[in-house]
N, C-alpha and C positions, 0 to 999 in steps of 0.2 A: 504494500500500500504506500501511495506516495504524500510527502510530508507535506502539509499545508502550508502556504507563503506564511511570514513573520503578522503579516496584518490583520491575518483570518484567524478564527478560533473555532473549535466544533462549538458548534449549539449544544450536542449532547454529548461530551464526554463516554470515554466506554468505560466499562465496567471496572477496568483494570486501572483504569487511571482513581477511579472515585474511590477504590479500596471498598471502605465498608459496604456492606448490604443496607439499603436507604429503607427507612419508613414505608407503610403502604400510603399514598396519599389519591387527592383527587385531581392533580397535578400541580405546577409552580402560580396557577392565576391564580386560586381559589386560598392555596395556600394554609389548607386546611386537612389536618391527617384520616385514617379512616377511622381510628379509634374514636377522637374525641370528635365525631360528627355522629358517631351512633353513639357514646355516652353520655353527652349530653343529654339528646332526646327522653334515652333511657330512663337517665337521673330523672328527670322530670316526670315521667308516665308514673313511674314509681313512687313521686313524693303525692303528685294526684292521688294512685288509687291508697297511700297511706291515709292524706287528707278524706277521702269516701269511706275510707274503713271506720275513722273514729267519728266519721256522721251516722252511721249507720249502722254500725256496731258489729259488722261481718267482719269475721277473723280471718276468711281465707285474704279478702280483699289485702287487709293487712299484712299477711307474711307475705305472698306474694309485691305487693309495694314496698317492702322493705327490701327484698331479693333484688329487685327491678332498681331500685333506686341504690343498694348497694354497686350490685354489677355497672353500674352507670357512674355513676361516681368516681369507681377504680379506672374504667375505662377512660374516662375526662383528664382524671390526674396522672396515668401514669403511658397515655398514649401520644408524646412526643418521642419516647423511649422506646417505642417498640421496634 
């Protein structure tokens, strides 16, 4: 393969040059990874049906929103890292 003039740069970089293995993301516009785009959400559905649970006194409603809003949570905080 031949070398690109001094002026040019690849747009993408291969693999070999970047070293690590990169985040999953939704690419460089959005700028936003895949984890904390579904943990967020998560967290939120979670903390709703926790909020519905102690309106209405259903238990399942409640563990599941606590599961939901945990898993989302973790997701949000610890999904630049992945």
């Amino acid at each position: 393969m031949t070398r690109l003039p001094e002026g040019r740069r690849e747009v993408r970089p291969s693999r070999r040059v970047t070293g690590d293995r990169r985040a999953p993301s939704f690419g460089p516009k959005l700028g936003v990874s895949v984890p904390i785009s579904i943990g967020l959400p998560l967290a939120i559905v979670g903390l709703f049906l926790v909020v519905t649970a102690v309106g209405t006194g259903r238990l399942l409603f409640f563990f599941i929103g606590g599961v939901c809003a945990l898993a989302g949570a973790l997701l949000f905080a610890f999904g630049k890292r992945l």
